[in-house]
C-alpha positions in Angstrom: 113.6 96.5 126.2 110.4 96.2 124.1 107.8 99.0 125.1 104.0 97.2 125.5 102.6 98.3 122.0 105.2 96.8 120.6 105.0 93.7 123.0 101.3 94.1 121.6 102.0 93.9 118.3 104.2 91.1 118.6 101.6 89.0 120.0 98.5 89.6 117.6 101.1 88.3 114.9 101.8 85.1 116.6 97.6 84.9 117.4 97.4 85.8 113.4 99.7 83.4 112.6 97.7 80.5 114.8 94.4 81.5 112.8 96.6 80.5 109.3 97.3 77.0 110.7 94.2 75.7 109.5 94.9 76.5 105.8 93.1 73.2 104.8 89.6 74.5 106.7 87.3 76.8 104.3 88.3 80.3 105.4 84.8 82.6 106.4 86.1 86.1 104.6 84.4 89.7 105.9 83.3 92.2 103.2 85.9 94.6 104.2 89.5 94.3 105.7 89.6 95.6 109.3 92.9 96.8 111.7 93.3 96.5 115.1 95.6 99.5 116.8 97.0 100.1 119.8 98.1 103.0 122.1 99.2 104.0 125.2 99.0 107.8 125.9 99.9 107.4 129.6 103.8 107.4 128.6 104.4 109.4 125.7 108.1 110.3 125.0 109.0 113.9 125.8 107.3 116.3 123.6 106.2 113.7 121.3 102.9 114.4 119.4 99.3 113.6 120.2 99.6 110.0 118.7 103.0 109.2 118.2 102.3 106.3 120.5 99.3 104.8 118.4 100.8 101.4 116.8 99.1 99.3 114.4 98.5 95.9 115.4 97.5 93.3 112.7 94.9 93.4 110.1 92.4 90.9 109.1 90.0 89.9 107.0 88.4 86.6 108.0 86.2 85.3 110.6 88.5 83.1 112.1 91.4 85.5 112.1 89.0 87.7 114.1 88.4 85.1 116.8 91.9 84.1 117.6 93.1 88.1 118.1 89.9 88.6 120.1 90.2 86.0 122.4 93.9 85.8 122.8 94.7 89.6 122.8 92.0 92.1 122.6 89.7 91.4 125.0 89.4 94.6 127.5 89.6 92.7 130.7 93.6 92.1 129.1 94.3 95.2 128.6 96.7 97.1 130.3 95.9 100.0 132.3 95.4 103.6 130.2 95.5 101.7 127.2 93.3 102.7 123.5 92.4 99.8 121.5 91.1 100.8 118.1 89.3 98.3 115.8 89.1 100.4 112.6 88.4 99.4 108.8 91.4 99.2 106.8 92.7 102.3 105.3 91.4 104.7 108.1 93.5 106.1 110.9 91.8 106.2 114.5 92.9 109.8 114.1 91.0 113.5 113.6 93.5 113.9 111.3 92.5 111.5 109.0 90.6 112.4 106.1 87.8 109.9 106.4 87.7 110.9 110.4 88.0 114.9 110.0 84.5 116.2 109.2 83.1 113.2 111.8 82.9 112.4 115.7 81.6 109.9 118.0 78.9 108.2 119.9 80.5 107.5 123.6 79.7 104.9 126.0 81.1 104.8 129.8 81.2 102.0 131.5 82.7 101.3 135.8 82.6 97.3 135.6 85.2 95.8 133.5 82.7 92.6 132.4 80.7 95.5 130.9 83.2 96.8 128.9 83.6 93.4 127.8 80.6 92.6 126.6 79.9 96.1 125.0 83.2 95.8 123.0 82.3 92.6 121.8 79.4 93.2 120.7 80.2 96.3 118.8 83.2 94.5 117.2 80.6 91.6 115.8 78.2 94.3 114.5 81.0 96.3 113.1 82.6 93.4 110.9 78.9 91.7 110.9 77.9 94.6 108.7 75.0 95.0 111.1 74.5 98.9 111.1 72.5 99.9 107.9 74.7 103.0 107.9 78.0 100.9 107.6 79.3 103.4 104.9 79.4 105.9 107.8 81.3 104.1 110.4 85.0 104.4 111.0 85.8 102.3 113.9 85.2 101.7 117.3 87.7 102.2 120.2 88.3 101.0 123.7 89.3 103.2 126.2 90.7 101.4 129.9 91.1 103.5 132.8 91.0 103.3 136.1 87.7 104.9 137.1 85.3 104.8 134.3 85.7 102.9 131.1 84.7 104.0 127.7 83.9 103.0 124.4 83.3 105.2 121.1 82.2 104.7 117.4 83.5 107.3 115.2 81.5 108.0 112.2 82.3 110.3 109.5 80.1 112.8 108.8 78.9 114.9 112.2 76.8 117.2 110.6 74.3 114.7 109.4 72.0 114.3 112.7 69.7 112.1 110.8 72.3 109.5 110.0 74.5 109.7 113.5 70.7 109.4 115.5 69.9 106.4 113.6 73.5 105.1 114.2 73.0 106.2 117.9 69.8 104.4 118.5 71.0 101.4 116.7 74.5 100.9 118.5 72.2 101.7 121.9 69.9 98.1 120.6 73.3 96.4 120.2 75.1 96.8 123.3 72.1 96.6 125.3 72.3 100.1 127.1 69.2 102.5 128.5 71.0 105.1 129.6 71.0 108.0 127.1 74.2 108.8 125.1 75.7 111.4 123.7 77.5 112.6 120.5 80.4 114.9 120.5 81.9 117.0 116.9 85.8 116.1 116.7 85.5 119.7 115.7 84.2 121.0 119.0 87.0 118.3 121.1 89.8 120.0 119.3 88.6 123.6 120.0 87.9 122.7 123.4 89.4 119.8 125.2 87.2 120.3 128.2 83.8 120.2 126.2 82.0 117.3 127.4 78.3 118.3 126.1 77.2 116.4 122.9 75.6 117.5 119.9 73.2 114.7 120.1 71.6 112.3 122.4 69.5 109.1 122.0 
């Protein structure tokens, strides 16, 4: 029986394969090739590793193939429950592991109604493959984060230790997903040492 990431997976091919249909249309490429990834970390196998659930789910690189994986498969309000969805650029891991993620961390947004989730994910995907942040080098990815009680999203960036660059990032992201509340920054550093560290670096 076919797990759900897989079932996932599955279905942004067939969405990616709809978008190819129109070969005869002019094709609206991005400046960079971007992956969408999936996990579930509410069933992990038996002492399986932080991660060994994450799945990659189709990569793209045009405007169009963008649109038909959005609206058919990664819109939050589909997601299952306790699922990640990762929207990361091509070559980079949504993990700490990863060597452009490692030295990095993450602006986080919570959300407890599903149509804002929506809309904040949305926008944040547009800005990210829009090339709208002037820091765009910086940026990982952004991921998606569906529970029961409070919502989240998060852009990873890539280098923590530059407050200058992750404020403006901060302040910019805040303008883009229309949020007044103040947010916080968090060191993957400081996650892994301590998973119960919930204080940021930064704010904005």
């Amino acid at each position: 029986m076919a797990s759900e990431g897989e079932i996932m997976v599955e279905s942004a091919e067939v969405a990616a394969g709809a978008a190819d249909m129109g070969e005869a249309k002019p094709r609206h490429r991005l400046e960079r090739k971007w992956t969408f990834w999936f996990d579930n970390p509410s069933k992990p196998n038996q002492g399986a590793a932080w991660g060994s659930s994450l799945r990659k789910a189709h990569t793209f690189e045009t405007v169009e193939e963008f649109w038909c994986l959005y609206d058919q498969i990664f819109r939050p309000s589909k997601f299952p429950a306790n699922a990640d969805f990762h929207l990361f650029k091509t070559g980079i891991e949504p993990k700490w592991e990863d060597p452009e993620c490692a030295n990095g961390g993450k602006w986080t947004v919570t959300s407890s109604r599903k149509t804002n989730l929506d809309a904040m994910w949305l926008e944040t995907l547009m800005a990210l493959i829009g090339e709208q942040f002037e820091e765009s080098d910086e940026i990982c990815g952004v991921v998606a984060s569906v529970r029961q009680r409070q919502d989240k999203v998060a852009l990873w960036t890539k280098t923590a230790s530059n407050e200058a660059t992750q404020m403006s990032i901060g302040r910019k992201w805040k303008e883009i997903i229309d949020v007044t509340d103040k947010i916080s920054y968090s060191f993957h550093d400081d996650s892994r040492r301590e998973k119960s560290n919930r204080s940021g670096r930064y704010s904005v």
